[in-house]
C-alpha positions as CSV (number, residue, x, y, z in Angstrom):
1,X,168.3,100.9,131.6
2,X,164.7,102.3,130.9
3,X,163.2,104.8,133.1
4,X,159.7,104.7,134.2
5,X,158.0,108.0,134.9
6,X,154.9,108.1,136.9
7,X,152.1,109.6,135.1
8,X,150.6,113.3,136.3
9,X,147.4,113.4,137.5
10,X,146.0,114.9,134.9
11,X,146.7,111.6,133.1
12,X,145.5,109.3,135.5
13,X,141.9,111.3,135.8
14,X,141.8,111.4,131.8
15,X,142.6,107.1,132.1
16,X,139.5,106.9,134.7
17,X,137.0,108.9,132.9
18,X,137.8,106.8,129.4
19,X,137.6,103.9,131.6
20,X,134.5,104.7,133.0
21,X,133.5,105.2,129.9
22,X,134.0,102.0,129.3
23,X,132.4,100.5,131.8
24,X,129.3,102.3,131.3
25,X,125.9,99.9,130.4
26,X,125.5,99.8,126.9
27,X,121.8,100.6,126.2
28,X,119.7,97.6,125.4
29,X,119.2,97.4,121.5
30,X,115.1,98.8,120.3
31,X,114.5,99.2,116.9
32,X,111.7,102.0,116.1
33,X,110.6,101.4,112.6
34,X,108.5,104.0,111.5
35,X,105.6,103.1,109.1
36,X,103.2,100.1,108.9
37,X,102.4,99.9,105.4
38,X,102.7,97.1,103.2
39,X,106.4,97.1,102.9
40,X,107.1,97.7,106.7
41,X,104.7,94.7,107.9
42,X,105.4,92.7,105.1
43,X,109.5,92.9,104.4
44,X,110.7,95.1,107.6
45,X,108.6,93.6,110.6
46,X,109.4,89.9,109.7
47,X,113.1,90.8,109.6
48,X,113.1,92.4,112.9
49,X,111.3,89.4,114.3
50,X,113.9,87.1,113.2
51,X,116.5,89.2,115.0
52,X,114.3,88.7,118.6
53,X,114.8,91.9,119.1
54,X,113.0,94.6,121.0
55,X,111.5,96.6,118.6
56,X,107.9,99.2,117.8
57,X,106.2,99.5,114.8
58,X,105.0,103.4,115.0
59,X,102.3,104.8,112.4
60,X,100.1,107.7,112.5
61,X,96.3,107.4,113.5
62,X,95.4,108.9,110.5
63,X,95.2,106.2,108.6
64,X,92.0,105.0,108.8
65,X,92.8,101.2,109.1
66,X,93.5,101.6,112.7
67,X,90.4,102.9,114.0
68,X,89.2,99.5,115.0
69,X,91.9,98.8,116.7
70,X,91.8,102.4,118.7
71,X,88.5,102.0,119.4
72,X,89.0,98.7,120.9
73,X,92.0,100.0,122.9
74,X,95.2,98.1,124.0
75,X,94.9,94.6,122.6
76,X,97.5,92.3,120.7
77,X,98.0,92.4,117.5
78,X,98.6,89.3,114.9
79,X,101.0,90.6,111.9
80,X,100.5,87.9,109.1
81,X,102.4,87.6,105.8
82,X,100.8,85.5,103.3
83,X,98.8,84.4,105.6
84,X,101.5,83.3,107.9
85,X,102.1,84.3,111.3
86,X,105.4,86.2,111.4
87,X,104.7,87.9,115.0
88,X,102.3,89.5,117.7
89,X,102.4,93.2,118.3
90,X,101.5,95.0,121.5
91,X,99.8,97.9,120.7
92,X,101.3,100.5,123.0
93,X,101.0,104.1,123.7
94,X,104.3,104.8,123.5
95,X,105.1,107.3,126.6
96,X,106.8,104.1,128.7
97,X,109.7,101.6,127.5
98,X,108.2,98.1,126.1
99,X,109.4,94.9,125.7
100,X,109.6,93.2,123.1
101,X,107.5,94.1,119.8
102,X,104.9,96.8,120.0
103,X,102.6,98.9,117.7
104,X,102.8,102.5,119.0
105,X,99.6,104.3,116.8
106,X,99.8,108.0,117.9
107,X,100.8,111.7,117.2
108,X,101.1,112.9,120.2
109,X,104.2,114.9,120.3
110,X,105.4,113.5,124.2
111,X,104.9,109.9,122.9
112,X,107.1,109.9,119.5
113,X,110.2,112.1,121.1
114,X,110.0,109.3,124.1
115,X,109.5,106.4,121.5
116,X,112.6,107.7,119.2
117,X,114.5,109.0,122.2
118,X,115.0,105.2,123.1
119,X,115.5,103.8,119.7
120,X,119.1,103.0,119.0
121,X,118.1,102.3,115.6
122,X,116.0,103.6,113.5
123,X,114.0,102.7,110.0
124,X,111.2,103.7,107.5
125,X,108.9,102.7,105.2
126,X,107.4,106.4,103.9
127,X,107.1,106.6,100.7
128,X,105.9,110.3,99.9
129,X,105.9,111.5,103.4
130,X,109.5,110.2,104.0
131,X,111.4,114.0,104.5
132,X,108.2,115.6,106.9
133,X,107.8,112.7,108.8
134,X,111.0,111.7,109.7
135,X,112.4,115.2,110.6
136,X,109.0,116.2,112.3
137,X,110.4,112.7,114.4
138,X,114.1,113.6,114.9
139,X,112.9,116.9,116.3
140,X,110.7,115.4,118.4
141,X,113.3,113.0,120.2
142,X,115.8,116.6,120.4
143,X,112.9,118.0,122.6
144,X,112.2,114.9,124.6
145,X,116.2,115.2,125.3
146,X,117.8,112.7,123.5
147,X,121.6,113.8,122.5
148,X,123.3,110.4,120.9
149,X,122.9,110.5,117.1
150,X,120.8,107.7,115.6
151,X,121.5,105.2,112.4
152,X,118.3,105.7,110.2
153,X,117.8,103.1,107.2
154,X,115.5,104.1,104.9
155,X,113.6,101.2,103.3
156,X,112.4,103.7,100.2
157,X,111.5,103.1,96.6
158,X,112.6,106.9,95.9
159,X,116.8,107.0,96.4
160,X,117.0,110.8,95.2
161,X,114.4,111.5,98.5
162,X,116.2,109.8,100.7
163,X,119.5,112.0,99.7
164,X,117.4,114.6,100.0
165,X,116.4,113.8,103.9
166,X,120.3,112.9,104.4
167,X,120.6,116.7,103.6
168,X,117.9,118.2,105.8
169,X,118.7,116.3,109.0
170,X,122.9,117.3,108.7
171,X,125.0,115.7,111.2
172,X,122.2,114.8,113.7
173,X,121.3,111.5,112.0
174,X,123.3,108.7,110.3
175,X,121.1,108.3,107.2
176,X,121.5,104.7,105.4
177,X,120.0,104.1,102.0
178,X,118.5,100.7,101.8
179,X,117.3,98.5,98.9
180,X,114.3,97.1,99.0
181,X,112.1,94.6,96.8
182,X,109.3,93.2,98.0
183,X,105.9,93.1,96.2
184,X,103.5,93.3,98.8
185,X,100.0,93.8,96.9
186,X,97.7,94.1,100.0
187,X,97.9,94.7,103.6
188,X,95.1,93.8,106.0
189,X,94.1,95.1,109.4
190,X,91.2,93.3,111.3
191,X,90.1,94.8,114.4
192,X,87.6,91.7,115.0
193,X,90.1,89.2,115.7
């Protein structure tokens, strides 16, 4: 005959926390992909469409095709690929949660930590400025206070860089090394439309 002990309290509060744990919301998926070059608006932003996903599109106002757009202010944004329309942005600050598909243009520091603090994925189109930009990002989502380690997929051309970023950002960040072929020759931005 089996014997059926009842468990110590120590067991039962260890059962309700993982239980809680359990039952606590998952967050709702957003995508940041960071980089609106030819390959992220051509290949990556398409892709992310597809899903119907909540995603951003962040770039750096340094790049001198978006000072139309800035000076126009908040407006949509038409992304075309070969002269097909693959999805509207909403350009975005970045300091508040958006849904659906945005173009966050900024370096403010507040705005990318928020941005990639809510990002439960993460990916890139860099090039050259892959290793600064991305760990000047992951830093700033540690000071806006985000704790849970991110997947980052690196959509580079240059594998050996993207080992070398794997390196620099440790344990924080689950780096993934992506593939990618797309031959995008051009990449457009009209602030008129």
């Amino acid at each position: 005959r089996s014997r059926c002990l009842a468990p110590s309290r120590s067991a039962l509060l260890l059962i309700a926390a993982r239980g809680a744990g359990a039952l606590a919301p998952t967050p709702k998926p957003y995508h940041v992909h960071v980089g609106a070059g030819k390959l992220g608006l051509s290949l990556v932003v398409p892709a992310l469409a597809d899903a119907n996903t909540n995603f951003a599109v962040l770039d750096t106002p340094k790049d001198p095709a978006w000072a139309g757009l800035l000076e126009k202010g908040r407006q949509n944004i038409d992304v075309l690929v070969n002269d097909e329309h693959v999805t509207t942005l909403d350009f975005h600050d970045g300091l508040a949660a958006a849904e659906g598909a945005s173009l966050i243009v900024t370096d403010d520091v507040e705005a990318l930590g928020a941005t990639l603090a809510r990002a439960t994925t993460v990916s890139c189109s860099l090039g050259p400025f892959l290793n600064p930009v991305m760990t000047h990002l992951f830093d700033c989502a540690e000071r806006s206070g985000s704790t849970d380690k991110k997947t980052l997929y690196c959509c580079e051309n240059d594998h050996s860089a993207v080992v070398q970023l794997r390196d620099e950002l440790g344990d924080r960040v689950d780096v993934v090394d992506c593939v990618v072929d797309r031959v995008s020759t051009k990449r457009s931005v009209d602030a008129t439309r």
